[in-house]
C-alpha positions in Angstrom: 92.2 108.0 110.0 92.1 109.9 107.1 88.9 112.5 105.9 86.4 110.8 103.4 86.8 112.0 100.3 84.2 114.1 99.1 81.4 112.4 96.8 80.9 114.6 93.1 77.5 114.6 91.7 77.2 112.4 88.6 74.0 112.8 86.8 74.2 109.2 85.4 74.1 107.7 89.1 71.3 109.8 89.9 69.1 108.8 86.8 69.8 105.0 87.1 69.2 105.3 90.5 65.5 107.1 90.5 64.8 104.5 87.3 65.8 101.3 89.9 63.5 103.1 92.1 60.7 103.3 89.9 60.7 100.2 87.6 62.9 97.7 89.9 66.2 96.4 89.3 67.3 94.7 85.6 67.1 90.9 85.3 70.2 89.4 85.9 72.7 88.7 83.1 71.9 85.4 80.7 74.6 83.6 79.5 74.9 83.2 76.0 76.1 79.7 74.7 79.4 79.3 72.4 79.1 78.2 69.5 82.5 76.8 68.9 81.3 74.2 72.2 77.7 73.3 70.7 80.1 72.5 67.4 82.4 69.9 69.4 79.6 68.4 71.5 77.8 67.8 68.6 79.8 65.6 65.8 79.7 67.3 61.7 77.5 63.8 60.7 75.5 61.0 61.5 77.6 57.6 62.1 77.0 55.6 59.3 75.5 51.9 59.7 78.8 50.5 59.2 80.2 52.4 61.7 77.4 51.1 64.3 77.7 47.6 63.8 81.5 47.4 64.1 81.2 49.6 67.3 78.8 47.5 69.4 80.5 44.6 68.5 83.8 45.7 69.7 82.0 47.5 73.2 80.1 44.6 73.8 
């Protein structure tokens, strides 16, 4: 087995460490949406009346 290495002292650990300490730890990530997705679930414009009648006669 090889020696541990040696831990350095990095002010940054220390400080987010006490502040977990104190205040608790952050909320977890959210997950933002993309855009591009919400723009192909959703179509550019409303089908048109025509375009309902011929369909539900051809599904149906």
């Amino acid at each position: 087995m090889s020696k541990a290495k040696k831990q350095v002292f990095s002010a940054v650990k220390a400080v987010k460490s006490n502040a977990r300490d104190r205040v608790g730890t952050p909320p977890a990530e959210r997950v933002i949406p993309d855009p591009k997705q919400k723009r192909t679930d959703k179509p550019k414009h409303k089908e048109t009346l025509a375009d309902l009648i011929g369909r539900t006669g051809e599904e149906a």
